[in-house]
C-alpha positions in Angstrom: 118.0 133.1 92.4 116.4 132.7 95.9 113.3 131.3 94.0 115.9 128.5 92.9 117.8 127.8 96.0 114.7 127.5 98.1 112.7 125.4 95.6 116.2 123.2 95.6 115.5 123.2 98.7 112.6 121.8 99.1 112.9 119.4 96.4 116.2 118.0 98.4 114.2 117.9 101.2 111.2 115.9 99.5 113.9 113.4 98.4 115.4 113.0 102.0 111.8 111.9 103.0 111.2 109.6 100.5 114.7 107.6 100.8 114.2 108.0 104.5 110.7 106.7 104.0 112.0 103.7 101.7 114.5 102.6 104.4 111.9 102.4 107.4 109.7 100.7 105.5 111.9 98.1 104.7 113.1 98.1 108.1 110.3 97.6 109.3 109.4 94.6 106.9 112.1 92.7 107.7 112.0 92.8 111.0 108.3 91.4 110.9 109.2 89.2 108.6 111.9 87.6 110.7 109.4 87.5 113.4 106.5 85.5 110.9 110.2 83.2 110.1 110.5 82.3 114.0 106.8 81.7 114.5 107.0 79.8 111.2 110.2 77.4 113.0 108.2 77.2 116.0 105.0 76.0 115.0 107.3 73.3 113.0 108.5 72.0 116.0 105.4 71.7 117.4 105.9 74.5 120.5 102.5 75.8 120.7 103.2 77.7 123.7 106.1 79.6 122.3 104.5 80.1 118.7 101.5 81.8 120.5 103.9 83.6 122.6 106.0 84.8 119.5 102.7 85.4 118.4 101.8 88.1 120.7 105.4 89.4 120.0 104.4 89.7 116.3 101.5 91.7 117.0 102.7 93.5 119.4 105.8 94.8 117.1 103.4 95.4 114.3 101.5 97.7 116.7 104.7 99.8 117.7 106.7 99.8 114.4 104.0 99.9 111.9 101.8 102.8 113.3 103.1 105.3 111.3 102.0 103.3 107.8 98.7 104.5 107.4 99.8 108.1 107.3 101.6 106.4 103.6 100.1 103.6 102.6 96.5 102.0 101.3 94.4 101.2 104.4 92.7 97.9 102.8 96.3 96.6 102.8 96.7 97.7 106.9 93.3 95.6 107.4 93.9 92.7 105.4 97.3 92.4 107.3 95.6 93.0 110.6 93.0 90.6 109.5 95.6 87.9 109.0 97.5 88.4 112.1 94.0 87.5 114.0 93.8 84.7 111.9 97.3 83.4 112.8 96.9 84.2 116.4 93.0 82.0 116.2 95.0 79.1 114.4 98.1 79.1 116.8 95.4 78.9 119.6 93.4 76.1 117.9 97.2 74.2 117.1 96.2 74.1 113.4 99.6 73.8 112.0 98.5 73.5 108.3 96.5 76.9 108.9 99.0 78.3 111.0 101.8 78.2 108.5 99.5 79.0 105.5 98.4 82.2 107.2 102.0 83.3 108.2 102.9 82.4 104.6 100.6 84.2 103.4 101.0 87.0 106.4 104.7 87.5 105.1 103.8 87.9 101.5 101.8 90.3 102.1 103.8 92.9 104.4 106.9 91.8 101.9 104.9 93.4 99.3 104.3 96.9 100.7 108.0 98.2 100.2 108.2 96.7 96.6 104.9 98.5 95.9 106.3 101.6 97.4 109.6 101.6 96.1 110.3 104.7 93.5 111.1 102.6 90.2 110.2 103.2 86.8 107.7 100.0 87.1 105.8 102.1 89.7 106.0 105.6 88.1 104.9 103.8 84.4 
């Protein structure tokens, strides 16, 4: 019987971190992808010194609130998107608006696809 309350245990604990995992994740997403929306508005309006500013922010917030991701997740993804912020940051500086907005489009996909990926579904398990 303690075999089965401790393995219960354990398995309620395993659970906990995954739904706990689930919600920082997308916590996490959204708020970067709020931040790739503003720089996104900004570079719109043709602000170059706030895009560049906002995107500073951006890479700033993805160093503090993504830091714990590669303990989870694939580390080609964590380059690619760290590739792509060094792209938008080059373009914001250059005032390339087409490759500024393609990037961040591209920049937002990208991190907006982790927690789908991650998410415990039957599409992932099968």
């Amino acid at each position: 019987m303690r075999l089965l309350i401790t393995l219960a245990a354990i398995l309620g604990m395993v659970i906990g971190m995954a739904v706990w995992f689930n919600h920082s994740l997308q916590e996490t997403t959204n708020d970067l992808s709020r931040q790739i929306s503003v720089i996104s508005l900004t570079i719109a309006q043709q602000d170059w010194e706030a895009a560049a500013q906002q995107s500073k922010q951006l890479e700033q917030m993805w160093e503090e609130k993504a830091r714990w991701w590669p303990a989870f997740l694939d580390h080609q993804e964590m380059d690619n998107i760290e590739f792509s912020l060094a792209r938008v940051k080059e373009y914001v500086i250059s005032r390339d608006k087409a490759l500024s907005l393609g990037q961040l489009s591209e920049l937002k996909l990208m991190i907006e696809h982790i927690p789908r990926k991650e998410a415990v579904n039957l599409e992932n398990i099968f």
